[in-house]
SELO-110495 format. One record per atom (N, C-alpha, C): residue number from 1; x, y, z. Coordinates in steps of 0.05 Angstrom, whole numbers, plus 5000, padded with zeros to 4 digits. Layout:
BEGIN
(NUM,(X,Y,Z)) ...
***
This chain:
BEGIN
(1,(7645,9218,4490)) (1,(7653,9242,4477)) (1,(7670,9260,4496)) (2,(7659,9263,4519)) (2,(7679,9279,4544)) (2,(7684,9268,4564)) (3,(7713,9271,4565)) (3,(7723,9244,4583)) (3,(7734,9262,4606)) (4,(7722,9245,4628)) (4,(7719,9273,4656)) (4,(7733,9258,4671)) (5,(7750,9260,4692)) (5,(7773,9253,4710)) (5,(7757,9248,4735)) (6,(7748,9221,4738)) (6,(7724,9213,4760)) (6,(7751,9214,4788)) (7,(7772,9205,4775)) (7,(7795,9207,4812)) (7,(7785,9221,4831)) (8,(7781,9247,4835)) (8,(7780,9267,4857)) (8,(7744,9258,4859)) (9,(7729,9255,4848)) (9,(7704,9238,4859)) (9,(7705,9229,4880)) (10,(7719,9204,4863)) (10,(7723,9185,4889)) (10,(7735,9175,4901)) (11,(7751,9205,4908)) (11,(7770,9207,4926)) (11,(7760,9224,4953)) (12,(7736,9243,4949)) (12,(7727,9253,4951)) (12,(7696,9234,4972)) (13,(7695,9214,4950)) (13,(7665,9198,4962)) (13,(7692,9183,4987)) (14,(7699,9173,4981)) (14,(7720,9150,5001)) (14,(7727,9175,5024)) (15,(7739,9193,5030)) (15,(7734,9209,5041)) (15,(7714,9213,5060)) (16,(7701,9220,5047)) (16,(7662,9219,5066)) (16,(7655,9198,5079)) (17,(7671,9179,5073)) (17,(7664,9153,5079)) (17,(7671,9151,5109)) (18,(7697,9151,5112)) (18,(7719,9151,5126)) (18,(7709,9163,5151)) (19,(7698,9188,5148)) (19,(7685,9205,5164)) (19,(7666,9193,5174)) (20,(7646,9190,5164)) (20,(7618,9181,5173)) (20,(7632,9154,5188)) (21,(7646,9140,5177)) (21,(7649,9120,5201)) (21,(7665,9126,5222)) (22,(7674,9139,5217)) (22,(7695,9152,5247)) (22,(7678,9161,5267)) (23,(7657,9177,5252)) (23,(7636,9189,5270)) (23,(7623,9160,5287)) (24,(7620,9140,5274)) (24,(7603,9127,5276)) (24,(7611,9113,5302)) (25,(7633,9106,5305)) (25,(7648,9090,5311)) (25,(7651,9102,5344)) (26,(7664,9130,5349)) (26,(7652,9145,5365)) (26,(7638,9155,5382)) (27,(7609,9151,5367)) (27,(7591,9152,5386)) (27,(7579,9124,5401)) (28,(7597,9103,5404)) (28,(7596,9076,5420)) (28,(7565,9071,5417)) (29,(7571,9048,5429)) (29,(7545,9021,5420)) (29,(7514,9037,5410)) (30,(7506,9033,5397)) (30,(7469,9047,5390)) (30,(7457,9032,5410)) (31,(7438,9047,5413)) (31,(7417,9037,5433)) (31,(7405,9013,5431)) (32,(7400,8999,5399)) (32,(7386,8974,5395)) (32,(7412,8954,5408)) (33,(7442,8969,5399)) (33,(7460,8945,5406)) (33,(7450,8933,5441)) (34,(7453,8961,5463)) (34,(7444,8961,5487)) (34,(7419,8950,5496)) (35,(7407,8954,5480)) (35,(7372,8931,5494)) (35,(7382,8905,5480)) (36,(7396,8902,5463)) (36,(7399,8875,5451)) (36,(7419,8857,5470)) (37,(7439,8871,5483)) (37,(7458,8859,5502)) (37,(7441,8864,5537)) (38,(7424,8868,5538)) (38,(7421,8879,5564)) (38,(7392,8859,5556)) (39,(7379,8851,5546)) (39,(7354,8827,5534)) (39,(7366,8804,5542)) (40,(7394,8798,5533)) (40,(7412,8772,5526)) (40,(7416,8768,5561)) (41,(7432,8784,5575)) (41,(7437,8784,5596)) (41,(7415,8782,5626)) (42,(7404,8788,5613)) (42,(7369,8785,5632)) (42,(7357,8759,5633)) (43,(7369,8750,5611)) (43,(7362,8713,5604)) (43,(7384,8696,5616)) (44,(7406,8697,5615)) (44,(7432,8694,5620)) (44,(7435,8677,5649)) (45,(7431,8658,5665)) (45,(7446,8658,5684)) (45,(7408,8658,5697)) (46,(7420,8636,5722)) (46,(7388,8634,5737)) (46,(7397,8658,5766)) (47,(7410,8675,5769)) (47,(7415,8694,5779)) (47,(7409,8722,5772)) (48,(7406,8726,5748)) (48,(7400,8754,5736)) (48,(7369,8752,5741)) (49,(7360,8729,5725)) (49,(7328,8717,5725)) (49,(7318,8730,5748)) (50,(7321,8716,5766)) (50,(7310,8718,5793)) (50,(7317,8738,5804)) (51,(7344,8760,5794)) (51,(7337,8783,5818)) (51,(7320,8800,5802)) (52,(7317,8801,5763)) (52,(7287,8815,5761)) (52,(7272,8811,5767)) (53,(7265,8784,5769)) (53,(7244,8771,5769)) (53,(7237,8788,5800)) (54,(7254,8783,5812)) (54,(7245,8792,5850)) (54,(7249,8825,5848)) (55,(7259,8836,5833)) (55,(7258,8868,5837)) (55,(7225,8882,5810)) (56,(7214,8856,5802)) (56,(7195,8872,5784)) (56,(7197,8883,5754)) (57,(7220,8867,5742)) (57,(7238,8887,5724)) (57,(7229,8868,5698)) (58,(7221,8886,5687)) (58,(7209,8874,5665)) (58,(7231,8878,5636)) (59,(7243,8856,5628)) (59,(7259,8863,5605)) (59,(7256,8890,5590)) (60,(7250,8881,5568)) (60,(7240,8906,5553)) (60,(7243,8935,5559)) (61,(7222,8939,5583)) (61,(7221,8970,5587)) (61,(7254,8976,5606)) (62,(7261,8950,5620)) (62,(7275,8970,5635)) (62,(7306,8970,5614)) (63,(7310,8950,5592)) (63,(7336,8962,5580)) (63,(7320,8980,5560)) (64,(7298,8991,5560)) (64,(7299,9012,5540)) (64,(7305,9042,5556)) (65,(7300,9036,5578)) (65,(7306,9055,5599)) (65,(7333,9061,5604)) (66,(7351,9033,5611)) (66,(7381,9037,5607)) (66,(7395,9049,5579)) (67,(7384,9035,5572)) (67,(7396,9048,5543)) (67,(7399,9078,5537)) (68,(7366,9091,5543)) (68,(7369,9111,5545)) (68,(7382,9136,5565)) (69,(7381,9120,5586)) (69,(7403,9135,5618)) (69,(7429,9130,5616)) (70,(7439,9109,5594)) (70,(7472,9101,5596)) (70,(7483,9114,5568)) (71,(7461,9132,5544)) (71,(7472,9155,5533)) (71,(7473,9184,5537)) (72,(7466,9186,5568)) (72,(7461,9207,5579)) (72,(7480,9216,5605)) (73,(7490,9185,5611)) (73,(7507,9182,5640)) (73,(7537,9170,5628)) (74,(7541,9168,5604)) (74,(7561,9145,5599)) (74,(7576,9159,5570)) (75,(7606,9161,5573)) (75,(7617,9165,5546)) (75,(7610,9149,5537)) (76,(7617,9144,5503)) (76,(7620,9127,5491)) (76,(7628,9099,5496)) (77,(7658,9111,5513)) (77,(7674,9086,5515)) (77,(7668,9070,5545)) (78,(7658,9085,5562)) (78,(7632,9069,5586)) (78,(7611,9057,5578)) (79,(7603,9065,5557)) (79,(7580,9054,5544)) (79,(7588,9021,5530)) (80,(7606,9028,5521)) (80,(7620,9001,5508)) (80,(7627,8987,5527)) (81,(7647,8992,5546)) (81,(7651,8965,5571)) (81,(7625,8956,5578)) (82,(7602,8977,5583)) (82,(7573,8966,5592)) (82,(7565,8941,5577)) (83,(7564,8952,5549)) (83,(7561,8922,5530)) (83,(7570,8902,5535)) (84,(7589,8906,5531)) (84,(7616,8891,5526)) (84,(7612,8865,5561)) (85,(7613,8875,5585)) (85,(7597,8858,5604)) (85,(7569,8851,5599)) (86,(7555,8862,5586)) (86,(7528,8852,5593)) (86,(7526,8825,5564)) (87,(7543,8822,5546)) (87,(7552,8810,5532)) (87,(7561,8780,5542)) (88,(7570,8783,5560)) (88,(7584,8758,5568)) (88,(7620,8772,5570)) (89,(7632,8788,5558)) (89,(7657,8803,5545)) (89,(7678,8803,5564)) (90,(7668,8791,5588)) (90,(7683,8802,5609)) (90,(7714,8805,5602)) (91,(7723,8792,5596)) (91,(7751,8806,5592)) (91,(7764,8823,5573)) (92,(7745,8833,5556)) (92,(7748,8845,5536)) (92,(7746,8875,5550)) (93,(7722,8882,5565)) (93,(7705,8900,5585)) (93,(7729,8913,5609)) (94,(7740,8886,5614)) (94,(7762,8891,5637)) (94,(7786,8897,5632)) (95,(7790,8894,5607)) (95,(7821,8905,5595)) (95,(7808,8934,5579)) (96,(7792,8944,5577)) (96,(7786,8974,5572)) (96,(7774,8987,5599)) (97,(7769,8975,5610)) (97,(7767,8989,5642)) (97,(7792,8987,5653)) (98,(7807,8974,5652)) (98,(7832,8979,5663)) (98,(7850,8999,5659)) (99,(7846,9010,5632)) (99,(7850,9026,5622)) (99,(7852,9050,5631)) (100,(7833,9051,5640)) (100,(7819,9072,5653)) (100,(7833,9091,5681)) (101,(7821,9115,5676)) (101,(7838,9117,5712)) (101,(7823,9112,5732)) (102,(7823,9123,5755)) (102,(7810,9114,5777)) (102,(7781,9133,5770)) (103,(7784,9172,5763)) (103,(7768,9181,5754)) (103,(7738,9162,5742)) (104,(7749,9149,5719)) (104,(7728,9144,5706)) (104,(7717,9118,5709)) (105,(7736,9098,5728)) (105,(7716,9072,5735)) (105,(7702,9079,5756)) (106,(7705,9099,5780)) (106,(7702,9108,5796)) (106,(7658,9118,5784)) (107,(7663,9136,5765)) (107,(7643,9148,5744)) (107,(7628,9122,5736)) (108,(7639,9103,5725)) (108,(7632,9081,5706)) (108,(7607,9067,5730)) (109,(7618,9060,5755)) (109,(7606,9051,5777)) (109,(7580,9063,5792)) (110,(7584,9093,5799)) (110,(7561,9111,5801)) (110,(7540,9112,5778)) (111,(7555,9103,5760)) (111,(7537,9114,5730)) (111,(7518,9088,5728)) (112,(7534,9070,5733)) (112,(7519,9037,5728)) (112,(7494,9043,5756)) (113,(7497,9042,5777)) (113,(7486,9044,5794)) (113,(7466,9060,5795)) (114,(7460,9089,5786)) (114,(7441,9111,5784)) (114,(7430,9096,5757)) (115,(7439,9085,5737)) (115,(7413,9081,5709)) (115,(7402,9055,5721)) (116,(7410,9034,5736)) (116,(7397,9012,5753)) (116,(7372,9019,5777)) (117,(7384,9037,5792)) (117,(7361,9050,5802)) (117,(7347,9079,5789)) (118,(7351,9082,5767)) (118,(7328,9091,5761)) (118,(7303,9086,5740)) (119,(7331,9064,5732)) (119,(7310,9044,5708)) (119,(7290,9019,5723)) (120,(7305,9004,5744)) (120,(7282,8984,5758)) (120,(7265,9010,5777)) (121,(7263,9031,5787)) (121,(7245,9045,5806)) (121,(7233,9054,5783)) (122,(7232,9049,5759)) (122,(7202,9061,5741)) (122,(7190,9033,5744)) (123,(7195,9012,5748)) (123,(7187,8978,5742)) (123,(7158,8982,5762)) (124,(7164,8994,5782)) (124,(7147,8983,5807)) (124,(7123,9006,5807)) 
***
């Protein structure tokens, strides 16, 4: 009986859309992505093994620990090279760090370093 002009709807919903994923996109890897690549990488290689194994470092707690120190120490886009290596990504990791200026690999390095010692010195 009344014929209503749905366009600007969903023009309107597509819109919102757009947003929320921009946002999303943004705020770099979630934390499950980070224990999920930093789990993978702990398994990875009879070198990773053994230096938790020999530093005490118990999967689990210590990437829930990183995870949580590398959204606190890390843009977005530090956060993503982090993945992105602990992935296997390396060259994916190294062509957005290159990117970079000296500033922020310089940052990227300190930052890796302070959530490693402070995530394995809760281990012990």
């Amino acid at each position: 009986m009344f014929e209503t002009n749905r366009q600007p709807l969903r023009s309107c919903l597509a819109a919102a859309f757009v947003v929320v994923l921009a946002a999303a996109c943004d705020s770099g890897p979630s934390d499950s992505e980070f224990i999920a690549a930093c789990l993978a990488e702990g398994e990875r290689g009879i070198a990773n093994k053994m230096m938790r194994r020999e530093m005490g470092v118990k999967g689990e707690e210590f990437c829930q620990c990183g995870a949580k120190q590398a959204r606190s120490v890390f843009s977005p886009e530090l956060r993503r090279v982090m993945v992105l290596g602990m992935q296997g990504n390396k060259a994916e990791a190294n062509a957005i760090a290159a990117k970079m200026g000296d500033k922020d690999q310089e940052a990227f390095m300190k930052g890796a370093l302070e959530i490693f010692g402070e995530c394995a010195g809760k281990m012990r």
